[in-house]
C-alpha positions as CSV (number, residue, x, y, z in Angstrom):
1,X,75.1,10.3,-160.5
2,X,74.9,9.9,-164.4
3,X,72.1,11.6,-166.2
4,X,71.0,11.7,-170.2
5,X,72.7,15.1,-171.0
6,X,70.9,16.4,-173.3
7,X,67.7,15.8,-176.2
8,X,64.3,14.8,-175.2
9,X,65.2,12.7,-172.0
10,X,68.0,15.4,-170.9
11,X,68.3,15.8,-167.2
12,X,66.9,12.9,-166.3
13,X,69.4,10.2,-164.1
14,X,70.4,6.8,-165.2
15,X,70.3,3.7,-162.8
16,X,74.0,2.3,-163.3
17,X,75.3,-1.2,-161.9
18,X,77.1,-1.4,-158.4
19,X,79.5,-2.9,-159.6
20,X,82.0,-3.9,-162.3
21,X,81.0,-1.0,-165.0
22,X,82.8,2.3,-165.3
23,X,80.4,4.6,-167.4
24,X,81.2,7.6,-168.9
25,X,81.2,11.0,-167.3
26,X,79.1,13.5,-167.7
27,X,81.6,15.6,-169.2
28,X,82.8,13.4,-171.6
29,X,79.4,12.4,-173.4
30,X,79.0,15.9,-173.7
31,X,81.8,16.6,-175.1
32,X,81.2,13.1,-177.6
33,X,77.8,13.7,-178.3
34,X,78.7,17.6,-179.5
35,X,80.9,16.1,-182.0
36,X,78.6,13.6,-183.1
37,X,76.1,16.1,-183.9
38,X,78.3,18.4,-185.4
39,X,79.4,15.5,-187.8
40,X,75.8,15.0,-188.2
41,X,75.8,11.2,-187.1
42,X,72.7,10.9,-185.2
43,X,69.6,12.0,-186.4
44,X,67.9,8.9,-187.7
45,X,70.6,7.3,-186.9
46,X,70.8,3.3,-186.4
47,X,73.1,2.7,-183.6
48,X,75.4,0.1,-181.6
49,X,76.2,0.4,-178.6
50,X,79.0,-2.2,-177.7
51,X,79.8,-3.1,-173.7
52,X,77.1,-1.1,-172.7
53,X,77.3,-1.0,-169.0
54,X,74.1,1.3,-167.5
55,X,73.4,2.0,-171.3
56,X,74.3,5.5,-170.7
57,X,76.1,5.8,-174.3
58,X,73.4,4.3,-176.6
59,X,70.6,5.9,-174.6
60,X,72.1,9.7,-175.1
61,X,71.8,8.9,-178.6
62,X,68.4,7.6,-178.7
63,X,67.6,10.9,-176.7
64,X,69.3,13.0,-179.4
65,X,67.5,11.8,-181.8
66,X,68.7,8.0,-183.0
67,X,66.1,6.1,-184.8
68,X,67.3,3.1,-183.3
69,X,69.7,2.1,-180.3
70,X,71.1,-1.5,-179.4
71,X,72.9,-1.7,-176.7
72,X,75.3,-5.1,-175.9
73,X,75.9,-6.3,-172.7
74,X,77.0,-9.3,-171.3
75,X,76.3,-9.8,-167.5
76,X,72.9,-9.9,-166.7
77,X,72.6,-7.7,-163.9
78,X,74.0,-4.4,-166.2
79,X,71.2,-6.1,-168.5
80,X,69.1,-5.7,-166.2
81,X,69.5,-2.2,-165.5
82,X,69.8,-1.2,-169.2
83,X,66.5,-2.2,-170.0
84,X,65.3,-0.7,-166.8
85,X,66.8,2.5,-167.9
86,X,65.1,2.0,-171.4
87,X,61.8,1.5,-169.5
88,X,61.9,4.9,-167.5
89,X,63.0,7.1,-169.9
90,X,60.3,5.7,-172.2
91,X,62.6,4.3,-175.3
92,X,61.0,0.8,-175.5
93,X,60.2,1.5,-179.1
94,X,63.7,2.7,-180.2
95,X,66.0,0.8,-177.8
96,X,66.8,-2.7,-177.5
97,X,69.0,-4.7,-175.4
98,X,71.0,-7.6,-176.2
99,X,72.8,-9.7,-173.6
100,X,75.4,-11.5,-175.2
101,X,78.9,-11.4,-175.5
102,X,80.2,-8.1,-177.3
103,X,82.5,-11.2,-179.7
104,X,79.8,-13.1,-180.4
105,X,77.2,-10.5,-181.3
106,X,79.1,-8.8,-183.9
107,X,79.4,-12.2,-185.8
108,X,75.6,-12.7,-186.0
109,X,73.9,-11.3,-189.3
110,X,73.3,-7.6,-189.9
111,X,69.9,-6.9,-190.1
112,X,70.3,-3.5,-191.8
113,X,74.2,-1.5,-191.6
114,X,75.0,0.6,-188.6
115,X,75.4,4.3,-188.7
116,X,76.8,4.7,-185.3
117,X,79.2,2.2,-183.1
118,X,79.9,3.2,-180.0
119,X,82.7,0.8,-178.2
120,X,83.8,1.2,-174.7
121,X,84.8,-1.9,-173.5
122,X,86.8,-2.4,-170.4
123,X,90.0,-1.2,-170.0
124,X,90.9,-4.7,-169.4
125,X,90.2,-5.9,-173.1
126,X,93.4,-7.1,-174.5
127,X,94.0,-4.9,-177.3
128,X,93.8,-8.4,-179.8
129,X,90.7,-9.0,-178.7
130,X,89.4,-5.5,-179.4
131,X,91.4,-5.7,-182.8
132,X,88.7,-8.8,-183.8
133,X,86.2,-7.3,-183.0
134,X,86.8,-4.1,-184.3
135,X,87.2,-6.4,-187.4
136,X,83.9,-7.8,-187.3
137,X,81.8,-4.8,-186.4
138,X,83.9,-2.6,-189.9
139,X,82.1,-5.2,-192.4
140,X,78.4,-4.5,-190.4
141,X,78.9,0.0,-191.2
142,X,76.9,2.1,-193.5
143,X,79.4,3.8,-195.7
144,X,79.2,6.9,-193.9
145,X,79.1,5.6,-190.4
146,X,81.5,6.6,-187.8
147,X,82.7,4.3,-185.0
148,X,83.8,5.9,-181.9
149,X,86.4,3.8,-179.6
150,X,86.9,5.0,-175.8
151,X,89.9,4.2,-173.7
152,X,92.3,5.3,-170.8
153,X,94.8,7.8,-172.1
154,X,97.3,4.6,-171.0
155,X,95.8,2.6,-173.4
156,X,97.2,2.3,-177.5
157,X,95.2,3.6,-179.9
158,X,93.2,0.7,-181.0
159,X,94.6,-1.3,-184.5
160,X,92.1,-0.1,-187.4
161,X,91.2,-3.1,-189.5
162,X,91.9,-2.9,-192.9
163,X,88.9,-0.3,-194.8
164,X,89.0,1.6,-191.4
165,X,90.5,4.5,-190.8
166,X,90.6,7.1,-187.6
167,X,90.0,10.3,-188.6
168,X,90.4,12.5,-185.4
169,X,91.1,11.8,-181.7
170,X,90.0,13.8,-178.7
171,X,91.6,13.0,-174.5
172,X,89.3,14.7,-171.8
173,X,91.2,13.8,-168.7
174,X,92.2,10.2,-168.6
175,X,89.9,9.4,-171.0
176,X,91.2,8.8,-174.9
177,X,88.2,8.9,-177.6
178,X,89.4,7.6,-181.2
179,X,86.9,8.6,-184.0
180,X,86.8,5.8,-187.4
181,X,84.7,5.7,-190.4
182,X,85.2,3.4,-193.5
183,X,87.6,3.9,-196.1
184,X,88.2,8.0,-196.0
185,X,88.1,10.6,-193.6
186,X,85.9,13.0,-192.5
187,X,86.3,17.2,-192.6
């Protein structure tokens, strides 16, 4: 079962798609979440949230507090179930949902700079492909945004594009969260 963990909606349990997502413990959001707020990147936050899956990422944030969430997702039927998720916890007004390739999206025009990028694509992703689009989505930040990458332990730390740099990493079991902002680091 995966549930918002904590803010306005916490406690309450996500739909997630049979098959062909892997969303992100319990125990890990937690754990992420806690150090986005201590680094103060949510409140009024604008936020992506890139290979979205149930929406589980992008929705804890609109529940702690983001101003606004999009969340991108390619197949329809995890579409499906993101904006159902959006519907019954009530975030129609903060959170929309794209479906659309994750590549394609973060060509399009930014509307206004992202404070918050959340990225967990399949472990599958070749680590080129991530590279791009890690590439595309550094020129759409705020310039005190933070970007947060998730991965399997097994997988390389991602390669920053150039005005991007990773300023702390954290492994809860076999999963590897890398932590980026533009051009310096955070304390």
């Amino acid at each position: 079962m995966t549930r918002i963990v904590a803010g306005s909606a916490g406690g309450r349990t996500l739909q997630v798609p049979r098959k062909g997502t892997r969303p992100t413990s319990d125990r890990v959001r937690e754990a992420l979440f806690s150090r986005l707020e201590h680094l103060g990147a949510l409140s009024r936050a604008r936020v992506l949230d890139l290979y979205a899956g149930s929406g589980a990422l992008g929705l804890e944030a609109a529940s702690r507090g983001a101003a606004f969430v999009t969340l991108v997702e390619s197949t329809r039927v995890a579409a499906d179930v993101c904006r159902l998720n959006v519907t019954t916890l009530g975030f129609g007004d903060t959170v929309t949902v794209a479906v659309e390739r994750v590549e394609r999206f973060v060509t399009r025009p930014v509307v206004a700079p992202w404070d918050l990028v959340l990225v967990d694509p399949p472990y599958d992703v070749p680590e080129d492909e991530l590279a791009a689009m890690l590439g595309q989505v550094a020129d759409a930040l705020a310039a005190d945004a933070v970007l947060v990458v998730e991965r399997s332990t097994r997988s390389p730390e991602p390669t920053w594009p150039a005005g991007l740099e990773r300023f702390d990493d954290r492994t809860y079991g076999e999963t590897r969260v890398w932590f980026a902002q533009p051009g310096h680091a955070l304390a």
